[in-house]
C-alpha positions as CSV (number, residue, x, y, z in Angstrom):
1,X,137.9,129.1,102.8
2,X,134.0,129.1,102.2
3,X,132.7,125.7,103.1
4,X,129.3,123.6,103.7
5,X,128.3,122.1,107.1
6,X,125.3,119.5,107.1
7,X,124.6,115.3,107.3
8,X,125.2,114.1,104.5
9,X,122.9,110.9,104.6
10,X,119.4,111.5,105.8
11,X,116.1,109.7,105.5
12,X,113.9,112.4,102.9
13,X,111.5,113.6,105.4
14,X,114.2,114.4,108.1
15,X,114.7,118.1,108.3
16,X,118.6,119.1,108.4
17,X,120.3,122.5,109.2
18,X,122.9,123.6,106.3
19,X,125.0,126.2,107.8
20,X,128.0,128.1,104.9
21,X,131.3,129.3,107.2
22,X,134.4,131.0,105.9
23,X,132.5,133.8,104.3
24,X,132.9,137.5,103.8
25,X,131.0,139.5,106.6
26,X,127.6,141.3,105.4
27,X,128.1,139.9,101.8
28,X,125.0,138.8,99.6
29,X,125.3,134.5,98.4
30,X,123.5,133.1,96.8
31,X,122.9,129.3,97.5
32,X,121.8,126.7,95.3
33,X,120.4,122.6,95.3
34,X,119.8,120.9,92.4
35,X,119.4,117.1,91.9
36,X,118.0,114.8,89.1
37,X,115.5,111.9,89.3
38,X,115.5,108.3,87.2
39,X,113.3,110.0,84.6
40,X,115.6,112.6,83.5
41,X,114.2,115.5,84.8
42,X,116.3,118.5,86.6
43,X,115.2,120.5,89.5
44,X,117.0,123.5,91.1
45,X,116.1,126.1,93.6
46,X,117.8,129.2,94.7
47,X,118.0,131.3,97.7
48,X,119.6,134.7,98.9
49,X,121.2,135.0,102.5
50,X,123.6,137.6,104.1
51,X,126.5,136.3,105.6
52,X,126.5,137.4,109.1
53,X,128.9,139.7,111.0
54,X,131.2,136.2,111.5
55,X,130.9,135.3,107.8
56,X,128.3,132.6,108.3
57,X,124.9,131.5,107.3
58,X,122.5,129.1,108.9
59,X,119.7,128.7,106.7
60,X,117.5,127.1,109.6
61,X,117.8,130.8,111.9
62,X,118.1,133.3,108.8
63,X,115.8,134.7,106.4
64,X,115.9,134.2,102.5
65,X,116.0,137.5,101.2
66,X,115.3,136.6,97.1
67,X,115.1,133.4,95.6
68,X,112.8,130.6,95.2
69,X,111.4,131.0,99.0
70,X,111.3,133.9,101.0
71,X,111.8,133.9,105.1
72,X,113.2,131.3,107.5
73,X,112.7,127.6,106.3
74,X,115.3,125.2,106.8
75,X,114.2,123.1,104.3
76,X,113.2,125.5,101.5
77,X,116.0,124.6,99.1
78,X,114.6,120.9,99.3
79,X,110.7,121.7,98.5
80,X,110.8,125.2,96.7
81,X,112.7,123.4,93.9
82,X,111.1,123.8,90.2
83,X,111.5,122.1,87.1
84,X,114.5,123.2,85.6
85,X,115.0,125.0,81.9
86,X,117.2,122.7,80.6
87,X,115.0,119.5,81.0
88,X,113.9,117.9,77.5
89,X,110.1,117.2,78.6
90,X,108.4,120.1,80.2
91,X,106.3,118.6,82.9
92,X,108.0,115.5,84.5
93,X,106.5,114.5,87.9
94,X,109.0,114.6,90.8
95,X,109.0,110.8,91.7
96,X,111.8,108.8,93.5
97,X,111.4,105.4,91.6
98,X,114.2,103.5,92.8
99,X,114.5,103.8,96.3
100,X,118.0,101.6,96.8
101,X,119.6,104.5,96.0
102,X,119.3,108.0,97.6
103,X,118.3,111.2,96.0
104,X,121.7,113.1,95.0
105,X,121.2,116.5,96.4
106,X,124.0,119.1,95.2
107,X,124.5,122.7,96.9
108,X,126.1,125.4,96.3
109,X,127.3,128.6,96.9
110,X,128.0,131.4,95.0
111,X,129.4,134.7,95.5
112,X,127.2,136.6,93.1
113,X,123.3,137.4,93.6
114,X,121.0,134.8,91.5
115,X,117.5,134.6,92.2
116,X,116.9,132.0,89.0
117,X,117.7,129.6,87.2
118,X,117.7,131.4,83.5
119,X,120.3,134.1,85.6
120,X,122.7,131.1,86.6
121,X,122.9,129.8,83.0
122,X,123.1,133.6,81.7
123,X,126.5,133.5,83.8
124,X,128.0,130.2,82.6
125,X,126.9,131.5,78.8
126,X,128.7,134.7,79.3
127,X,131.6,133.5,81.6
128,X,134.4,131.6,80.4
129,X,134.4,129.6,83.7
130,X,131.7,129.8,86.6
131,X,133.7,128.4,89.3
132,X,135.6,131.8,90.2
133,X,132.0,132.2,91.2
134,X,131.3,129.5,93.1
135,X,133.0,129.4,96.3
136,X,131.5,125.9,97.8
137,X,129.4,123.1,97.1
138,X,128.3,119.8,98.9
139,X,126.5,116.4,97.7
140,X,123.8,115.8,99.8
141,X,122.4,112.2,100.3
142,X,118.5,111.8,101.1
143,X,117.1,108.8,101.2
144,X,113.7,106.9,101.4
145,X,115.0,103.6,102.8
146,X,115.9,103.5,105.8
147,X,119.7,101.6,106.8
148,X,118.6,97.5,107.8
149,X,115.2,98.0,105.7
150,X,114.1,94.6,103.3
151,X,113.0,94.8,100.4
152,X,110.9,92.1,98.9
153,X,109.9,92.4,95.2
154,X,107.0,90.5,94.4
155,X,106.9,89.0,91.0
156,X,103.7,87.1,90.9
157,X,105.2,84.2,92.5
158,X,103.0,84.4,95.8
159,X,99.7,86.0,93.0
160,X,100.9,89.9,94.1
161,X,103.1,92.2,91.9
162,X,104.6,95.3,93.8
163,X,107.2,95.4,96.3
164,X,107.7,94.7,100.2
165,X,109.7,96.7,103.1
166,X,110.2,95.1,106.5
167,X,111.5,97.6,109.0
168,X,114.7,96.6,110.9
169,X,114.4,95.0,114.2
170,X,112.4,92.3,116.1
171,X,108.8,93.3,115.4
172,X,106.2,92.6,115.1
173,X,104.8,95.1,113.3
174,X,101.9,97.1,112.3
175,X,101.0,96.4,108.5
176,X,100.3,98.8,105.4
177,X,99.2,98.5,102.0
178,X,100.2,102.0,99.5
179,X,98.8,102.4,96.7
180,X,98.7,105.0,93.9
181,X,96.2,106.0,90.8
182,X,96.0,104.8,87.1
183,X,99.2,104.5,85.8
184,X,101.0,101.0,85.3
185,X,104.1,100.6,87.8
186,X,105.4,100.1,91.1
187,X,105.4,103.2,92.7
188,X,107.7,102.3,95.7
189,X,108.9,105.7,97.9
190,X,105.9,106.0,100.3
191,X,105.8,102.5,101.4
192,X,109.4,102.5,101.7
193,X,109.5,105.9,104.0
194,X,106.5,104.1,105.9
195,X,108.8,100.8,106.7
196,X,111.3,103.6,107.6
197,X,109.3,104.0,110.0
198,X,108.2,101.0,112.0
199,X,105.3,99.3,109.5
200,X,106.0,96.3,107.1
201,X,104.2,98.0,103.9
202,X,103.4,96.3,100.5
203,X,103.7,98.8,97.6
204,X,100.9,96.7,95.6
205,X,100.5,97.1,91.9
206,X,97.1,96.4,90.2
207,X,97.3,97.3,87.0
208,X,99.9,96.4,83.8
209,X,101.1,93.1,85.0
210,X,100.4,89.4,84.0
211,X,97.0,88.0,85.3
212,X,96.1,92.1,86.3
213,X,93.9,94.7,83.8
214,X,96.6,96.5,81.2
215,X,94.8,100.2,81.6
216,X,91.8,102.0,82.6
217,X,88.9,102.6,80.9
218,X,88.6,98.4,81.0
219,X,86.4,96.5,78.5
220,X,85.4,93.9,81.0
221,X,85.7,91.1,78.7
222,X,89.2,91.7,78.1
223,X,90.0,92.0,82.2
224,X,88.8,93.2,85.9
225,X,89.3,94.9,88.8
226,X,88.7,92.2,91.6
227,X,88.7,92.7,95.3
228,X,89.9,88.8,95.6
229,X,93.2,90.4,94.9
230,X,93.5,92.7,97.1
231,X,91.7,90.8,99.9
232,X,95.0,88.3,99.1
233,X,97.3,91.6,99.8
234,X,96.1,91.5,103.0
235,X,96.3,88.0,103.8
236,X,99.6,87.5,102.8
237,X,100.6,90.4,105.4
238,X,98.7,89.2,108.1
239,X,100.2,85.7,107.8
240,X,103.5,87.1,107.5
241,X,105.8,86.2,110.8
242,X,106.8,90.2,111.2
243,X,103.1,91.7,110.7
244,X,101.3,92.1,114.3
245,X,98.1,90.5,112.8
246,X,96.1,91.3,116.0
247,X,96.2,94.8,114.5
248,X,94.8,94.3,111.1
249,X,96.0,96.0,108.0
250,X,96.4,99.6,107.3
251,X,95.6,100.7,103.6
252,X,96.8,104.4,102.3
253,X,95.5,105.5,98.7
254,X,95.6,108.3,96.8
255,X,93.6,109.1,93.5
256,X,92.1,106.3,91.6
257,X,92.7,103.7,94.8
258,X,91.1,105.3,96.9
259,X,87.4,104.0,95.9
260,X,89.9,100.6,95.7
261,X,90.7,101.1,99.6
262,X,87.2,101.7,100.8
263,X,85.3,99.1,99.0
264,X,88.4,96.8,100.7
265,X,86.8,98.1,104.1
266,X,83.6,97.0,103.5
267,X,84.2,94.0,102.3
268,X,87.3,92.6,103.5
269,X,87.0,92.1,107.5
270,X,91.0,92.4,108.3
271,X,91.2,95.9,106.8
272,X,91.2,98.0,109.8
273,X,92.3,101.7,108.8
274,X,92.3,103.8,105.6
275,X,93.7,107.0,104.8
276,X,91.6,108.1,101.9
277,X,93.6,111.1,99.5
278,X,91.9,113.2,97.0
279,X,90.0,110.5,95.9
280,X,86.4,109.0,95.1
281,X,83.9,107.4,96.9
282,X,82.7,105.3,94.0
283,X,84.1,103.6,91.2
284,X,84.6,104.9,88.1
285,X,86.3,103.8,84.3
286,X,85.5,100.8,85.4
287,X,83.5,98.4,88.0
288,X,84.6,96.4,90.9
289,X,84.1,93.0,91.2
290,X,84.2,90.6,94.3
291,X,82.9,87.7,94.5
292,X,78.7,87.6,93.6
293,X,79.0,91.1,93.7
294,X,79.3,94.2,91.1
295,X,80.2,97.8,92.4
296,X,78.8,99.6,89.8
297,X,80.9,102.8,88.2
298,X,79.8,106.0,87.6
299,X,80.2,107.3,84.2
300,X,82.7,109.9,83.3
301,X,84.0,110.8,80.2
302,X,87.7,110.7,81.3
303,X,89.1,111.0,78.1
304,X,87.0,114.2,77.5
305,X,88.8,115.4,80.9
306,X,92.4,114.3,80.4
307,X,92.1,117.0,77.0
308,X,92.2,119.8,79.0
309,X,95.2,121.2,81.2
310,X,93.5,120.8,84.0
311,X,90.9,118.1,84.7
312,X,89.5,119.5,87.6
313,X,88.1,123.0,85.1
314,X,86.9,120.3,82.8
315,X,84.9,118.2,85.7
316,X,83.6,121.4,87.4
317,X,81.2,121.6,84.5
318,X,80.0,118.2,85.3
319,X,79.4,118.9,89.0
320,X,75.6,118.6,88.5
321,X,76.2,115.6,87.1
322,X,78.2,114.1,88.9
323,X,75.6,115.1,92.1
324,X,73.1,113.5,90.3
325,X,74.6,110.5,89.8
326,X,75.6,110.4,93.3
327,X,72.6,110.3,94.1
328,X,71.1,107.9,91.7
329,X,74.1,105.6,92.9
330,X,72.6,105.7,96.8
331,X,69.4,104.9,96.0
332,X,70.2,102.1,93.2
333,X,72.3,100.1,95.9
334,X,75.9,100.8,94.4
335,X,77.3,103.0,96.8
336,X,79.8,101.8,98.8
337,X,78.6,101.5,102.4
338,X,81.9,102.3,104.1
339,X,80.4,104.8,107.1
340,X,79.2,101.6,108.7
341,X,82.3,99.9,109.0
342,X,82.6,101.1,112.7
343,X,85.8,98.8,113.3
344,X,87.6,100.7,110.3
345,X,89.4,104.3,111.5
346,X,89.2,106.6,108.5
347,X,91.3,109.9,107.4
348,X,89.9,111.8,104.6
349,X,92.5,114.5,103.6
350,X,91.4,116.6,99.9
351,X,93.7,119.3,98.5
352,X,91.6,122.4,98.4
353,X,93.3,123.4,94.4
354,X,93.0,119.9,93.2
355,X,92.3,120.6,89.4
356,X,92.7,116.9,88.7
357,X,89.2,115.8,90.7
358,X,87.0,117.4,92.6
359,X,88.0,115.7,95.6
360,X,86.7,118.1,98.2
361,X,83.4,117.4,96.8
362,X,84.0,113.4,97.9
363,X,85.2,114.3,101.3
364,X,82.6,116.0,102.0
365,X,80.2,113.7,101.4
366,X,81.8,111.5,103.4
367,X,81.9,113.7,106.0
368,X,78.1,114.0,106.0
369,X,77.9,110.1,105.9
370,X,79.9,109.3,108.8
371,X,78.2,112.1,110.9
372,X,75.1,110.7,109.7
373,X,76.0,107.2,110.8
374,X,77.8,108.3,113.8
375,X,81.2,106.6,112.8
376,X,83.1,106.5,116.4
377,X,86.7,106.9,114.5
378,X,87.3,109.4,112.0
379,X,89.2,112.7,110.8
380,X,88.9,115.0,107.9
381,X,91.3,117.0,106.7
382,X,91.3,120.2,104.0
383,X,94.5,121.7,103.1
384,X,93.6,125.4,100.9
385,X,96.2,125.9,98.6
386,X,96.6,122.3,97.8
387,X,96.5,120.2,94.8
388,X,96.0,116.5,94.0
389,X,99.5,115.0,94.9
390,X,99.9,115.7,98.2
391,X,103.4,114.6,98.4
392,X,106.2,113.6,101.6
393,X,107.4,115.8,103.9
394,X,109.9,118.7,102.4
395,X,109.3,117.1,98.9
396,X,109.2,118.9,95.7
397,X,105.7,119.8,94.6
398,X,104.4,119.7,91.1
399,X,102.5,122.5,89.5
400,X,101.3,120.5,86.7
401,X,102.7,116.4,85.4
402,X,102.5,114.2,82.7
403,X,103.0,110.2,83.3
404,X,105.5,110.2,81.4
C-alpha cells in the first residue's frame, strides 16, 4: 500500500526529505502540496517523479520530471507553490499571520500524470470520485514558532504595539527589532522564526494603532512618524532581563522601514546592526521627526505609482528625478548620515526584479557612501531574478500582491 514518509512538525525554514514507498516500479506519480493561509487564499504545486525499480520516490535524490519545478529540490513542493484557481481574490500575498498555529501542508499522491492545477480539477469535474486516483496523502505541519518560544503581545500598555518572542532557555540573548512596510498590522512570522532561533525579537508596529499615524501619505497635523518611539523599542529590549544588552539591538526592515531603521542608527546610540531590504535611504510620504530635528521626505507621487501594476515601471520614469533629488537632499542637509555610524554593522540586500522600488538604485548609493567613508563593517548583497519581498527560506514567492 502506497504511503508517505516525512516529520511531520517542522520549524518553516527546516528542509525535510518526503520519500512515497509501496509504489508500482517505473510508474509516472504525480505528487501534490497544497495548504491555505488565514486570508483565504489557496496555494498548490505539483511535481512528476518515477517510482524507482523498488517502487519508491525520494524527492530529495530524484529529479522532477514535469510539474511546477523541474530537477532535484527537496523542498520544491514548499516554494514552487502558486496561487491557486479556485481562490476568490486573485493576488493574495502568502503571509503566515498567526504564528500559534502551524501552516497545514497537505500531500499527495496520485497515480495519474498532472502537471497543473486546472488538469487536477478537470479530473474531479469529469470523475465521479478522485480518490481511485489518489493513492496517498499526508498533513504536514510547518511552523514558525519554535516548541518553549513566548510570545508577548504588546498592547500599548508599556507605549509599544506589536508582538514579543523570547527564545527557550537561559539566555541571555541577542536582541532584534522586525519590521515591515506601509500597511497597518502586526506582521509577526519573521520575528518569530528569528526567536526560533536564539534572539528575543519585537515584531513592532508603527502605524494604525492608538497614539501611532493611521496611514501614509501623513498630513502632519493629523499625526507623525517619531524616532522617540522607536528609540523606546529599543530601550525596552535592552532593559529586558533576557536581552544581552552589552550587545545592543539588532534592527531588520524591509520596504518602507528601512529609511525607519537607518535614521534609528544615527540617531539612537544602542542600535548596533541593520539589515537594510529593498528599501530607501531617505524618507518619503512623509517626514521623520526626533526630537529638535526634521528628516525631510523626498516627494513622490505614490498614488501616481500604486496605479500601475507594477510600481517599479511607473518609478523608472522618475529615475532622473529621483537622482536629482538625491542629490538636492545631500547638499540641503537631509540625508541621513548613516555611513558614519562606524559602530553600526550594515547588510544591504536589493532584489535585482524589484518592480515595487528601485531599490538597487538605493543600495548602491549606499555602497558608494560607505566606501567613501570607509565603513569598517558592511555587506551588500544583489540577488538577479529577485523581486521586492524577499521572503523565508523555502517560502512561497509572490509574483504580484494586493494588501488585502
Amino acid at each position: 500500500m502506497p504511503e508517505i514518509h516525512c516529520s511531520e512538525n517542522s520549524m518553516c525554514d527546516e528542509k525535510i526529505t518526503i520519500t512515497v514507498t509501496g509504489l508500482k516500479p517505473s510508474k509516472v506519480y504525480t505528487i501534490n502540496a497544497s495548504t491555505k493561509i488565514e486570508n483565504g487564499a489557496k496555494w498548490v504545486s505539483f511535481a512528476q517523479y518515477k517510482a524507482n525499480e523498488n517502487g519508491c520516490i525520494d524527492v530529495s535524490n530524484q529529479e522532477s520530471i514535469g510539474g511546477s519545478y523541474l530537477g532535484v529540490d527537496s523542498m520544491g513542493l514548499f516554494w514552487s507553490m502558486k496561487q491557486s484557481k479556485t481562490n476568490k481574490w486573485p493576488h493574495k500575498r502568502f503571509a503566515k499571520m498567526d504564528v500559534t498555529i502551524p501552516l497545514e501542508v497537505t500531500v499527495c499522491v496520485y497515480n495519474i500524470v498532472l502537471a497543473t492545477e486546472s488538469e487536477l480539477l478537470q479530473v474531479k469535474e469529469n470523475a465521479e470520485d478522485i480518490q481511485p486516483f489518489e493513492v496517498a496523502r499526508k498533513l504536514i505541519n510547518r511552523w514558525y514558532i519554535a516548541k518553549g518560544t513566548k510570545r508577548i503581545p504588546l498592547r500599548g500598555e508599556t507605549g509599544l504595539w506589536g508582538c514579543m518572542f523570547i527564545p527557550p532557555g537561559k539566555g541571555p540573548f541577542p536582541s532584534v527589532i522586525a519590521m515591515f512596510g506601509v500597511y497597518p498590522v502586526t506582521t509577526e512570522f519573521k520575528a518569530a522564526l528569528l526567536s526560533s532561533h536564539g534572539f528575543v525579537t519585537i515584531a513592532l508596529r508603527f502605524l494604525g494603532e492608538k497614539g501611532l499615524p493611521e496611514v501614509l501619505p501623513i498630513d502632519p497635523q493629523i499625526g507623525q512618524i517619531r524616532l522617540e518611539y522607536f528609540e523606546k523599542a529599543v530601550d525596552f529590549l535592552v532593559n529586558h532581563p533576557s536581552v544581552d544588552a552589552s550587545r545592543g539591538v539588532g534592527v531588520i526592515t524591509i520596504s518602507y522601514s528601512t529609511c525607519i531603521s537607518l535614521a534609528m542608527a544615527e540617531f539612537i546610540g544602542k542600535v548596533k546592526a541593520v539589515v537594510w531590504i529593498n528599501g530607501l535611504l531617505q524618507p518619503t510620504m512623509c517626514d521623520i521627526f526626533y526630537k529638535d530635528k526634521v528628516l525631510k521626505h523626498m516627494e513622490i507621487d505614490v498614488y501616481g505609482a500604486l496605479k500601475n501594476t507594477y510600481c517599479r515601471k511607473y518609478i523608472h520614469n522618475m529615475e532622473s528625478e529621483i537622482n536629482a533629488k538625491d542629490e538636492r537632499a545631500t547638499k540641503s542637509g537631509f540625508r541621513l548620515n548613516f555611513q558614519n555610524q562606524f559602530d553600526v554593522a550594515y547588510m544591504f540586500v536589493s532584489g535585482l526584479d524589484d518592480k515595487n522600488s528601485p531599490s538597487e538604485h538605493y543600495l548602491n548609493y549606499a555602497e558608494m557612501l560607505l566606501k567613501e567613508a570607509k565603513h569598517p563593517n558592511y555587506h551588500i548583497y544583489r540577488y538577479p531574478g529577485t523581486g521586492h519581498l524577499l521572503e523565508l527560506p523555502y517560502g512561497v514567492h509572490n509574483e504580484l500582491t494586493t494588501m488585502n
